[in-house]
Structure formats: C-alpha cells, structure tokens
C-alpha positions as CSV (number, residue, x, y, z in Angstrom):
1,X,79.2,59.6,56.6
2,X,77.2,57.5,54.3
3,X,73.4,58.5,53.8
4,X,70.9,56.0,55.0
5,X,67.1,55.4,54.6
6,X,64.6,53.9,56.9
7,X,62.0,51.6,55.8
8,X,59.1,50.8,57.8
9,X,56.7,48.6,57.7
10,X,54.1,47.2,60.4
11,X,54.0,43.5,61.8
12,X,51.4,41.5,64.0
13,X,52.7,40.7,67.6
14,X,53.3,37.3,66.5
15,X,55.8,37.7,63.2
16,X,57.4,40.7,65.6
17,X,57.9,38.4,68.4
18,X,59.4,35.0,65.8
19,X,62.2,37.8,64.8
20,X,63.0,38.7,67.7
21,X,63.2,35.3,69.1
22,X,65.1,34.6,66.0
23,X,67.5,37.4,66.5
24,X,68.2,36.6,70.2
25,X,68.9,33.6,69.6
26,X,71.4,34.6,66.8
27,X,72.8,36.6,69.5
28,X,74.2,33.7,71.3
29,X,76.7,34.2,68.0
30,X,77.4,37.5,68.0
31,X,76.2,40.0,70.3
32,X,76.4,42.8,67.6
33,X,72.8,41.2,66.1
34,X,70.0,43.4,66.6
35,X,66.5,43.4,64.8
36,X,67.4,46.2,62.2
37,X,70.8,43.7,61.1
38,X,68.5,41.3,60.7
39,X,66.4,42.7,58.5
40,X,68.9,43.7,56.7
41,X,70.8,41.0,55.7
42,X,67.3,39.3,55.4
43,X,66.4,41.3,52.3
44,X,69.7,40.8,51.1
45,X,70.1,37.0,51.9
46,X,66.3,36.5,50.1
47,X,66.7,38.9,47.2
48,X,70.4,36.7,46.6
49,X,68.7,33.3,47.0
50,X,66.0,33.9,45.0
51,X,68.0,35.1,42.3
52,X,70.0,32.1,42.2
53,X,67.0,29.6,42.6
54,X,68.2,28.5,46.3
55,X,64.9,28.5,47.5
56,X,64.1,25.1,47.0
57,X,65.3,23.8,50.7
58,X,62.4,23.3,53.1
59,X,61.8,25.6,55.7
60,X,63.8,23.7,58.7
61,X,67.2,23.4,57.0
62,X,67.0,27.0,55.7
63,X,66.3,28.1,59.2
64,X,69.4,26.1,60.6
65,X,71.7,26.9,58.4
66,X,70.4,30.8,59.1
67,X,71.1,30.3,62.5
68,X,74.4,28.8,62.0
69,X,75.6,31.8,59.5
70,X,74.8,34.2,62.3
71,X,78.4,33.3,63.7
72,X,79.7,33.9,60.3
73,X,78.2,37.0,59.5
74,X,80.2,39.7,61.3
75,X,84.1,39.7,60.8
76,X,86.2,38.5,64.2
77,X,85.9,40.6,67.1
78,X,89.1,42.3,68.3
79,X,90.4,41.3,71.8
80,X,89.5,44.6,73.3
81,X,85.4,44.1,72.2
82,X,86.2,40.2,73.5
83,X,87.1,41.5,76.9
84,X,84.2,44.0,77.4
85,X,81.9,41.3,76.5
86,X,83.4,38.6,79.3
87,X,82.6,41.3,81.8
C-alpha cells in the first residue's frame, strides 16, 4: 500500500461551496469525482499549465474545457461498475 499525506487547508463558505458545485457537476461525468480528486488533479492540472505557459485562456473557456475533461479523466468503467450505477 502506497503512503499518502493529507494536506489541509481552510476555505470561506463561498470558495467551499464553488468546488463543490464544481465537482457535482463534474459528477454528471463520472460518479467516481469527489472533492479530494479534485483537488488533486487541480494542483496537478495548475502546477502543469503553468509550467508550460497555458495560462493565458480567460477564465470561461478554462472552466469548460475543465468540465469537459472531467469525462476524460478516469479510465472506462467496467460493465459490472456500469450496472451498479443504472440501479
């Protein structure tokens, strides 16, 4: 079993309550998104585009194409997961 580490941090009501709206609505994708895979990939999706100077889209378009990669992110489900979910 890999080791992990928790990082915590606080947040207003209102930046708390945009990710989670954010992450349900990911979850219209994928049902395996929670608020800790978010944040998550987040740091890794930033710390990437940053790097590589892709931070130059404005805000909107970053955010839809975020949205859209949510249904990209995980690998296919397999058809026993795709029947529990139908349930």
């Amino acid at each position: 079993m890999q080791k992990t580490r928790v990082i915590r941090f606080r947040l207003e009501d209102t930046m708390y309550n945009y990710i989670r709206d954010l992450v349900t609505e990911m979850r219209k994708h994928d049902q395996r998104w929670n608020i800790s895979e978010f944040l998550r990939m987040v740091i890794g999706y930033f710390l990437m585009a940053y790097i590589l100077g892709e931070l130059k889209k404005p805000y909107w378009k970053i955010r839809e194409e975020f949205v859209n990669y949510a249904g990209t992110y995980f690998p296919p489900k397999s058809n026993k997961e795709q029947k529990k979910q139908e349930k």
